[in-house]
N, C-alpha and C positions, 0 to 999 in steps of 0.2 A: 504494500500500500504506500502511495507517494504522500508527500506532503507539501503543499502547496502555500505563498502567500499574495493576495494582492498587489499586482507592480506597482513600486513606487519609487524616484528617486532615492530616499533615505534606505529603504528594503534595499537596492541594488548597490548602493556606497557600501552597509555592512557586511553585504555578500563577499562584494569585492574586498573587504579588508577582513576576510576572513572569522567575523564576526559571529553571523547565522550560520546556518545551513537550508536549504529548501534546493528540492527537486525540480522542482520550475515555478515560474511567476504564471500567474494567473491575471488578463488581459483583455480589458476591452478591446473591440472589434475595427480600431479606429487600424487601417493602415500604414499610416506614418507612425504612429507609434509602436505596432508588430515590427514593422520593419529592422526600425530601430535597437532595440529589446532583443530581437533575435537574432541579431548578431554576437553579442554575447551570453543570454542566458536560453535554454529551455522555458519554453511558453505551453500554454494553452488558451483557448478564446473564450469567451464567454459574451454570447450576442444577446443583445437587448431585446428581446423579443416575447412577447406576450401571447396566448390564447385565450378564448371566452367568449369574445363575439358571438362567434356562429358564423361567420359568412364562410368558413371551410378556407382558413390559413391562418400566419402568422400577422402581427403588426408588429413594427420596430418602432419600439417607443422614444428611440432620438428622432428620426423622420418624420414620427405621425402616420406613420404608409405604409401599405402592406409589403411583408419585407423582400428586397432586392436577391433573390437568393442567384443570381450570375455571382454578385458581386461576392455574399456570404459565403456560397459556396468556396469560388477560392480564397478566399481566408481561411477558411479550413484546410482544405489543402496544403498550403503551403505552410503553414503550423501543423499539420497533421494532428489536429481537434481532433478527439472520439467521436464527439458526440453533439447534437445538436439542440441546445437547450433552450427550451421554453418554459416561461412563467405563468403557471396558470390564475389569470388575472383578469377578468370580468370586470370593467368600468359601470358606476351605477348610472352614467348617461348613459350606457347603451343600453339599461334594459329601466327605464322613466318609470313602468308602471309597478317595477319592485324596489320596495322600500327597503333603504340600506339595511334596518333591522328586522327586519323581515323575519317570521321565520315558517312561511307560509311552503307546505308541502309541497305545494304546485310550482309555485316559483323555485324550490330546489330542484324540482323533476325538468325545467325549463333550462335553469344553468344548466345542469348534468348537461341535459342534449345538445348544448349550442358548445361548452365546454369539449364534451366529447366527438361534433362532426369538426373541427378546428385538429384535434387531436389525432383522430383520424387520416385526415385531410394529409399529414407529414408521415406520418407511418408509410401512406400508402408511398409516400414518394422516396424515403430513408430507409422504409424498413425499420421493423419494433427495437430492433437493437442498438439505432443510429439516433431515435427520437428519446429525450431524457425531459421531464414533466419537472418544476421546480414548485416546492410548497411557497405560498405568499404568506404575507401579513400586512395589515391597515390599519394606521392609527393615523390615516390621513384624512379616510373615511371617505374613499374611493372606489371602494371594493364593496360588492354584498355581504354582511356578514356571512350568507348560508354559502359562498364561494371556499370560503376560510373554513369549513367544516373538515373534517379527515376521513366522515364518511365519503363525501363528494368526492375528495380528491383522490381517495383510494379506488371508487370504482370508476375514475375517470382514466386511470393509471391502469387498471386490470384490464378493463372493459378494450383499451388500444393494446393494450399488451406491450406498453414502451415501459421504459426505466425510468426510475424517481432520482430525484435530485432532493436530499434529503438537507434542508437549510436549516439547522437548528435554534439559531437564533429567530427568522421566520416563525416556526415554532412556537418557538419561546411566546411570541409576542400576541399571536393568535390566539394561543390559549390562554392569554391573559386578557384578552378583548374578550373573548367567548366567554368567560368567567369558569374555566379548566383547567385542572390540572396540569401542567405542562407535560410534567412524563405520560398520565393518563391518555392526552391527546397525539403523542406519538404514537403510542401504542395502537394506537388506531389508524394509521399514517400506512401506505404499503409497503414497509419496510423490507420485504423479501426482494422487491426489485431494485431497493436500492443501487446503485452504481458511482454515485459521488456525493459527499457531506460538506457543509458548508459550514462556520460556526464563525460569531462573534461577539464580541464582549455588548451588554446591555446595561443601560446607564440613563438617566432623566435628563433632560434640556435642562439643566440649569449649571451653575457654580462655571466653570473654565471656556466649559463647550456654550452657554450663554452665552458670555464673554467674545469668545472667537466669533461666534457667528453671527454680530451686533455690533463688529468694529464696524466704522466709518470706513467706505469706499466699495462695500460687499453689497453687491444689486441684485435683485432677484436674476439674473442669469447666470451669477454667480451660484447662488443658493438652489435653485431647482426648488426640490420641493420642500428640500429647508425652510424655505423663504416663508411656512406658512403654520411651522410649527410654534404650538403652545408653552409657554413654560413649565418644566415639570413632564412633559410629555416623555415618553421612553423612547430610545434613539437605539438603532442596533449600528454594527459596522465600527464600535471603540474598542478601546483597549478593556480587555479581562478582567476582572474584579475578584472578588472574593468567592462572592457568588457564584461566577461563570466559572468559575476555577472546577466548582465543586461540580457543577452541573456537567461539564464536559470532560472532566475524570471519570464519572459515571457512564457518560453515553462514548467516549473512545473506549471502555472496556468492554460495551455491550458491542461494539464495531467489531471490536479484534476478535470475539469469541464468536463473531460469525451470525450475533443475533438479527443482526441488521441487513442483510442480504453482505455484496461482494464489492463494496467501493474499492477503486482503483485508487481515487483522490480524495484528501482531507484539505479544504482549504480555509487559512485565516482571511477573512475578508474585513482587514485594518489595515489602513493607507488606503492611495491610490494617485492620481495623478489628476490635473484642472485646480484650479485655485481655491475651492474651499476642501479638497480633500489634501491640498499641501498644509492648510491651515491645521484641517485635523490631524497629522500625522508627525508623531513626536519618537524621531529615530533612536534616543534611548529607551524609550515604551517599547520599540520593536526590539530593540537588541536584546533585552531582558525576557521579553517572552516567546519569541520567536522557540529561542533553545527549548527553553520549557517545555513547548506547546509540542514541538519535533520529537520531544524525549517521548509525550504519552502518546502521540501518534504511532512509534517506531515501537515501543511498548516498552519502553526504558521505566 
């Protein structure tokens, strides 16, 4: 099993000065940036890309459009990607007449199906073993709640017969909008198909990360969807806590003993690359946990 971190400037300094260790960096889809990165280190892609609609494809959520697959396609290629990752992510403008908190049977039975011909739609084109389903989370309040179920997302995942992309922070955060367990709510998750994990440290908007993301000069195209969070709201994608410490000691040892299906990749997804993710990323944070995080990966 590899182990994976978010590219990032500061990630790729401690690499090079022999710092860390990771198996490869983990990479938005941008070109100029692969290009770059892959001349010195091992890559993987990770494409923006959504399912849920229904109109039977993907949308790439930097474009707005359903997605350019000439162009994704070789990106893949040329990184030699596994696998082709989608988020299963239902916008509640696209479906008006269900309410975010929904928790109406019919309106579940309605995502399922628009959820699963979307899902379908890439099988047929990949093949079940090329397409990998990734678990959401909303605390944006973008998504239907009934989307974020693990019943849904398990039979969305069985029913195409692709691979799960199992995001534990995701997770994490679901189940705490749902008002669930978090381990409970995995356990409902189609963990047999797993094939790659995700994890990140979870933390509230407030104290440092307030601070950063309220200096003077940082504009909403800056921020994304930053730009619209609450104080106190829960943020995934930081640095590990106490907390996350405990929680992902537990679920890398349910990984390793094979409870979780066969992931290839564990990836930290802290750092990254664009101006508010250089704000958020604090290269002695990394160098301190990186190791760490590689030891319970590798089973140290």
């Amino acid at each position: 099993m590899e182990f994976a971190v978010n590219y990032s400037a500061a990630a790729a300094d401690l690499l090079r000065a022999g710092r860390i260790a990771v198996d490869r960096f983990k990479c938005p889809a941008w070109p100029d940036l692969i290009a770059q990165v892959q001349k010195r280190f091992p890559l993987y892609v990770h494409l923006p890309l959504r399912v849920g609609a229904g109109w039977g494809g993907a949308i790439n959520t930097e474009t707005r459009r359903p997605a350019d697959w000439q162009q994704l396609e070789s990106l893949l290629r040329r990184t030699e990607t596994r696998q082709v990752n989608v988020h299963l992510a239902p916008f509640c403008d696209e479906f008006p007449d269900i309410p975010a908190t929904s928790d109406d049977p019919a309106h579940a039975a309605r995502l399922f199906e628009h959820a699963l011909r979307d899902v379908q739609a890439l099988v047929a084109r990949f093949g079940p073993e090329r397409v990998i389903v990734e678990n959401a989370d909303d605390g944006k309040g973008v998504i239907p709640y009934l989307a974020l179920h693990p019943d849904l997302i398990r039979r969305v995942v069985e029913e195409a017969g692709c691979c799960f992309l199992l995001d534990l922070a995701h997770a994490r955060l679901a189940a705490h909008l749902l008002g669930m367990d978090a381990r409970s709510y995995i356990a409902q998750l189609p963990l047999a198909r797993t094939t790659e994990v995700h994890l990140a440290g979870i933390q509230p908007f407030a104290g440092r990360w307030l601070t950063l993301l309220r200096q003077p000069g940082l504009g909403r195209e800056d921020l994304g969807w930053f730009a619209d969070l609450e104080p106190g709201q829960l943020l995934d994608h930081l640095p590990l806590d106490d907390g996350d410490w405990e929680f992902y000691t537990w679920a890398l040892g349910e990984i390793r003993r094979g409870a979780w299906g066969h992931p290839w990749v564990v990836t930290l997804e802290y750092g990254g690359v664009g101006r508010l993710w250089e704000l958020l990323t604090d290269k002695e944070t990394l160098a301190e946990q990186v190791p760490r995080l590689y030891d319970l990966v590798k089973g140290g």
